[in-house]
C-alpha positions in Angstrom: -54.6 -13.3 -22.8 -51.8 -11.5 -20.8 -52.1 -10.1 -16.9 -50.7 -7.6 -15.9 -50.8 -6.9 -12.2 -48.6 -3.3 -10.9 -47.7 -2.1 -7.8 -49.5 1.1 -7.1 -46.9 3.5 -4.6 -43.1 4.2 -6.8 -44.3 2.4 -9.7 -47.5 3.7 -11.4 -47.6 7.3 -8.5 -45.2 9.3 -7.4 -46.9 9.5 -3.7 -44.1 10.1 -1.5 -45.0 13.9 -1.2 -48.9 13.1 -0.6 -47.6 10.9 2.3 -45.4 12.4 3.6 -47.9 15.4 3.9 -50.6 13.6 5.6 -47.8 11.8 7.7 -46.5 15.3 8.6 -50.1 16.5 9.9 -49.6 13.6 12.7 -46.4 14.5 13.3 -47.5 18.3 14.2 -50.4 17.0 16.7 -48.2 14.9 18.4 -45.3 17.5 18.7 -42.6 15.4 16.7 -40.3 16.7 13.5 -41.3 16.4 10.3 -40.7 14.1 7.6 -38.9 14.9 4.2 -39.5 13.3 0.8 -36.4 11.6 1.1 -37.0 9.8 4.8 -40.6 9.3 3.3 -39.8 7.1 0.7 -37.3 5.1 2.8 -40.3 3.7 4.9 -43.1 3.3 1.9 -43.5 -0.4 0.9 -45.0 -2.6 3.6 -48.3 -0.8 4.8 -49.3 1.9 6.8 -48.5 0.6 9.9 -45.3 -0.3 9.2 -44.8 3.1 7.9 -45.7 4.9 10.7 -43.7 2.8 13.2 -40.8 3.4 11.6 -41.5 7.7 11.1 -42.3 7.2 15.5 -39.2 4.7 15.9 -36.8 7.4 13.9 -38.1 10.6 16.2 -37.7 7.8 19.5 -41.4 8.3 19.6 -42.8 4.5 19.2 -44.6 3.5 22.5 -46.3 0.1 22.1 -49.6 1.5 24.4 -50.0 4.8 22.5 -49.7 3.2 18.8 -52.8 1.8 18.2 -54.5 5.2 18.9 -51.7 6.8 16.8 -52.4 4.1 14.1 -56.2 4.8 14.1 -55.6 8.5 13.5 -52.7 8.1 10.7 -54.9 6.1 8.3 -58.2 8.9 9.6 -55.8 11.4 8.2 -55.1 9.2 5.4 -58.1 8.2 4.0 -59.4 12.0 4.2 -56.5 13.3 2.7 -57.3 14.7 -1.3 -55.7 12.7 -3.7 -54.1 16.3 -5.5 -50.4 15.6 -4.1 -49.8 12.4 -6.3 -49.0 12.4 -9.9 -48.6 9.4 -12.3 -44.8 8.4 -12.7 -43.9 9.8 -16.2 -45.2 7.5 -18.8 -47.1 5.5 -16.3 -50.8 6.0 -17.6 -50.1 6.2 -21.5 -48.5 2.5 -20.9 -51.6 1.5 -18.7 -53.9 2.9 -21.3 -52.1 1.3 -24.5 -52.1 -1.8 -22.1 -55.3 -2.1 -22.0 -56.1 -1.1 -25.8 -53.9 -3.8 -26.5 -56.3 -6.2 -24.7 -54.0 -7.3 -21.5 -56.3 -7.3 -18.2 -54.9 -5.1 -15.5 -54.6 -5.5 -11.9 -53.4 -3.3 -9.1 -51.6 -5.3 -6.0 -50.5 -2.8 -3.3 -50.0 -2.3 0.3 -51.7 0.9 -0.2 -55.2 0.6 2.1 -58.1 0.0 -0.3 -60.1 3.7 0.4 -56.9 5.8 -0.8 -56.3 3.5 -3.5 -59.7 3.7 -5.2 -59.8 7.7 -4.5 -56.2 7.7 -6.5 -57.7 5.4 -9.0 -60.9 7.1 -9.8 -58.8 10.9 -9.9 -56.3 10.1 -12.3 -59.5 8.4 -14.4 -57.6 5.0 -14.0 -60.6 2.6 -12.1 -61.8 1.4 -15.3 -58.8 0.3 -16.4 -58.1 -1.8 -13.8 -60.6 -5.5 -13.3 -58.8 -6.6 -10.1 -57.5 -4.1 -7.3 -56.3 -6.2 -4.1 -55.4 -3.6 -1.3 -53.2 -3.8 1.8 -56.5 -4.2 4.2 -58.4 -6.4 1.5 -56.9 -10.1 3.0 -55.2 -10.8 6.5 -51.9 -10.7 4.3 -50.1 -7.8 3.0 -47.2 -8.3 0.6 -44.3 -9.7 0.6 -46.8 -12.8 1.5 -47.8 -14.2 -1.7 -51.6 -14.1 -0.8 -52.4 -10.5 -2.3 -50.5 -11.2 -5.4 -52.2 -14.4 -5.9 -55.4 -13.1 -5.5 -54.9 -10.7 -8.2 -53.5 -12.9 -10.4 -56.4 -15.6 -9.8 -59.3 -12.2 -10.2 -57.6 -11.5 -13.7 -58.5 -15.3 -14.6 -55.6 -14.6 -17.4 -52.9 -17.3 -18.8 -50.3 -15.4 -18.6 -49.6 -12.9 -15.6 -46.4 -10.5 -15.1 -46.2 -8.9 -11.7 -44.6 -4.8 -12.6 -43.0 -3.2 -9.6 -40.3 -1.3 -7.5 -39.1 -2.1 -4.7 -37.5 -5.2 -2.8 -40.9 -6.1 -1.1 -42.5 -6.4 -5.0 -39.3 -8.4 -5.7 -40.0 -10.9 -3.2 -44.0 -11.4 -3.4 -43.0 -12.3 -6.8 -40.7 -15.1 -6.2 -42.8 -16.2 -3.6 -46.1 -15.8 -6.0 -44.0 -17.5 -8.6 -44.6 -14.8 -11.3 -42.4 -12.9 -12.9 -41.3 -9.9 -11.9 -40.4 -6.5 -13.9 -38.8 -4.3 -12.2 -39.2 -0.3 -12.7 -35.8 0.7 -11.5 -37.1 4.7 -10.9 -39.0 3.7 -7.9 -38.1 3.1 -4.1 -36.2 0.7 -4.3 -33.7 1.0 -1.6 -31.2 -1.8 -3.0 -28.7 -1.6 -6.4 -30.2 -3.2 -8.8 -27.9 -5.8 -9.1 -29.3 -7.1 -5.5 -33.1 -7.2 -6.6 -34.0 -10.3 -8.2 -36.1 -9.8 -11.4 -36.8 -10.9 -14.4 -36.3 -7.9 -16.3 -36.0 -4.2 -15.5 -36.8 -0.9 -17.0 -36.7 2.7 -16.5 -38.9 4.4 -19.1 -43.1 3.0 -19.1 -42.6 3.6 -22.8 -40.3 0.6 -22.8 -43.0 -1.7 -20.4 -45.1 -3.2 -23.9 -42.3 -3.7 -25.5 -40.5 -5.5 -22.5 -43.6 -7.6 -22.1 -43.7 -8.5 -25.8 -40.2 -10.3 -25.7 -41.1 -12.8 -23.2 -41.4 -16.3 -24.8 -45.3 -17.0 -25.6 -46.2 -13.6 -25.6 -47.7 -11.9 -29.5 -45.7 -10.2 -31.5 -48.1 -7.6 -30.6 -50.4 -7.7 -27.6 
């Protein structure tokens, strides 16, 4: 049986906007200018904290004594926020959903914190698709460690496991995980393509099946 574990932020959601919009709600209580879309996705990738001390470092707002507090009121803010703002990346949940009709086990491997990740799930009607989720808080680990990948990977309990994402910190979780890695050049990536290593790359979900099907020891059809 084939795994399939995705990342969840520029892969399967476009959630820069929903980000950026509860990042921008701390960013008016503690006086600072606003982030775009465009500076949003530049920090999404390695976790919430990460994200936020890169927004504070960019506005010459990061103070070492104030960012826990600061930290403890982003992911407040976060996990409140309604999951509205997000939308599946075109084609993203008619390839999850053929997927999974076509018997592969899903998993979802993400820096995202685990609260905000099952809200997103459960809106877009996606939690039953999905047998594994392994979140950015669910081990002492967050990607590009191999740990969270692993996990999923071991959860899914599947012979085959492909590791779908977007971005140069997917890239390297998968090397280090020793999976293979398909790479959904729409994403965040920040890097050419040509600079990401992968085993294969696509831009259109209705392609993903398709891609998955011409690995050697894969079916004909899934």
């Amino acid at each position: 049986m084939t795994g399939i574990v995705f990342d969840l932020d520029g892969t399967l959601i476009e959630s820069a906007p929903a980000i950026r919009d509860i990042a921008n709600a701390l960013m008016a209580e503690l006086d600072l200018p606003a982030l775009d879309v465009a500076e949003t996705r530049r920090y999404i990738g390695n976790g919430a904290g990460r994200f936020l001390e890169q927004a504070l470092q960019a506005r010459r707002a990061h103070s070492p004594g104030a960012f826990d507090a600061q930290l403890a009121r982003f992911m407040v803010l976060y996990d409140a926020a309604p999951p509205a703002a997000n939308q599946p990346m075109p084609g993203s949940s008619e390839a999850i959903h053929d997927l999974a009709a076509a018997g592969c086990k899903l998993a979802i491997c993400t820096n995202k914190p685990m609260q905000p990740t099952r809200t997103l799930l459960k809106s877009f009607g996606w939690d039953r698709l999905f047998a594994a989720v392994v979140a950015g808080d669910t081990l002492p680990e967050r990607k590009p460690h191999p740990a969270p990948l692993l996990k999923a990977a071991a959860d899914l309990g599947t012979t085959a496991t492909f590791y779908v994402g977007d971005s140069e910190v997917d890239a390297a979780t998968a090397e280090a995980a020793g999976l293979p890695f398909l790479l959904f050049a729409e994403g965040y990536r920040k890097s050419p393509l040509s600079e990401i290593r992968h085993a294969a790359s696509f831009t259109a979900f209705a392609d993903l099946r398709g891609l998955i099907e011409s690995f050697p020891n894969q079916p004909a059809t899934l």
